[in-house]
C-alpha positions in Angstrom: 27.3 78.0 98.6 26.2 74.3 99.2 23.8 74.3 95.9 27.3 75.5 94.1 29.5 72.8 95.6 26.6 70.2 94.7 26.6 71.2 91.3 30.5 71.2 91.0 30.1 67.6 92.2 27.0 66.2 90.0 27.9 68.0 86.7 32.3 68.8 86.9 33.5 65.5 88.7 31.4 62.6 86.4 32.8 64.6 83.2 36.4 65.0 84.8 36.6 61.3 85.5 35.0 60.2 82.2 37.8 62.4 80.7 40.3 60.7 82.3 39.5 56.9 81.1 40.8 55.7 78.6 38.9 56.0 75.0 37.2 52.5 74.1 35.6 51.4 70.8 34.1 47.9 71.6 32.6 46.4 68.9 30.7 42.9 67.7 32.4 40.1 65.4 29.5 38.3 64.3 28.9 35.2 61.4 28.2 31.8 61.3 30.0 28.4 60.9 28.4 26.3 58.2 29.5 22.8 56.7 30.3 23.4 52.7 29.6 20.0 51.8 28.9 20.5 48.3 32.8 22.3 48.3 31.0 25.1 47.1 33.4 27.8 49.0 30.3 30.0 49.9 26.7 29.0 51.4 24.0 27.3 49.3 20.9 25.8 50.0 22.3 22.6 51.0 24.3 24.3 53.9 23.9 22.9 57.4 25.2 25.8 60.2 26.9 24.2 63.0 25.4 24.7 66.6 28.3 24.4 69.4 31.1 25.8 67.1 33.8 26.8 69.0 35.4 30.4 67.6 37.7 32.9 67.9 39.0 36.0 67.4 42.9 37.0 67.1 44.1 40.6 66.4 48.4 40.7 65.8 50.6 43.4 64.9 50.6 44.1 61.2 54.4 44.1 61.3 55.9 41.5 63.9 52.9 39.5 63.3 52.6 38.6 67.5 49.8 37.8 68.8 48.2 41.1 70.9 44.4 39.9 71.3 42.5 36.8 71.6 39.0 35.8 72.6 36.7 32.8 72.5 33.1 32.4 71.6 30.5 30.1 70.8 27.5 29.9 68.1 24.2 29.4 68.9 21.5 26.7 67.6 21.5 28.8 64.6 25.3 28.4 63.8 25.6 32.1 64.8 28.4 33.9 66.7 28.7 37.3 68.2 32.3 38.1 70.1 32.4 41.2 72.0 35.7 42.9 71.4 36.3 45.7 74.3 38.5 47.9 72.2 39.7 48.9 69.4 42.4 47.4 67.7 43.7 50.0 64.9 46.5 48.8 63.2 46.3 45.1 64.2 45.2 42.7 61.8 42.1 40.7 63.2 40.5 37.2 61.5 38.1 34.9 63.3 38.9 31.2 62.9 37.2 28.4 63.4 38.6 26.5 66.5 36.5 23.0 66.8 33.1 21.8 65.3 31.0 19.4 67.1 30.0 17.8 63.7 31.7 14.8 63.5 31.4 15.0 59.7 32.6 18.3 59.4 35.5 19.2 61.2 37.9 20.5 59.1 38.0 24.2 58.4 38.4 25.7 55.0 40.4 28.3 54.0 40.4 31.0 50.8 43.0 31.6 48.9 
């Protein structure tokens, strides 16, 4: 009877409790933050990537447009970023943007049309 209740309590309870959570789909926003200062719109060998660069991601709602998720990160000495977004955001609309640039010569962001 006791090696039936132990088994109820290491096998049942971890699944009943995992069941019970919430379903999560983190995933990784990653790319770099370069200086275009040929005005090229897109990297060329003359791009310099920007260490220190200060980004972040914003998910709003497709239709009232509010703001519903933010978070900050950083690049490395590469120019690289990587946020870590906990969850899923399904029908939000999500863009990472360039926040500041420690480059004194390149601090404005570009945008595409």
């Amino acid at each position: 009877m006791a090696r039936t209740l132990l088994l109820i309590a290491l096998c049942i309870l971890p699944a009943l409790v995992s069941a019970s959570r919430p379903t999560r789909n983190p995933f990784v926003v990653q790319g770099r933050v370069y200086c275009d200062t040929c005005r090229a719109g897109f990297e060329t060998p003359a791009t310099t990537y920007i260490a220190g660069a200060k980004v972040k991601v914003e998910c709003k709602d497709r239709k009232t447009a509010e703001l519903l998720y933010s978070k900050e990160g950083k690049t490395d000495s590469t120019g690289t970023y990587k946020i870590f977004v906990t969850e899923d955001h399904e029908d939000q609309f999500c863009d990472a943007i360039l926040v500041s640039s420690p480059q004194t010569d390149c601090k404005t962001a570009c945008t595409r049309a």
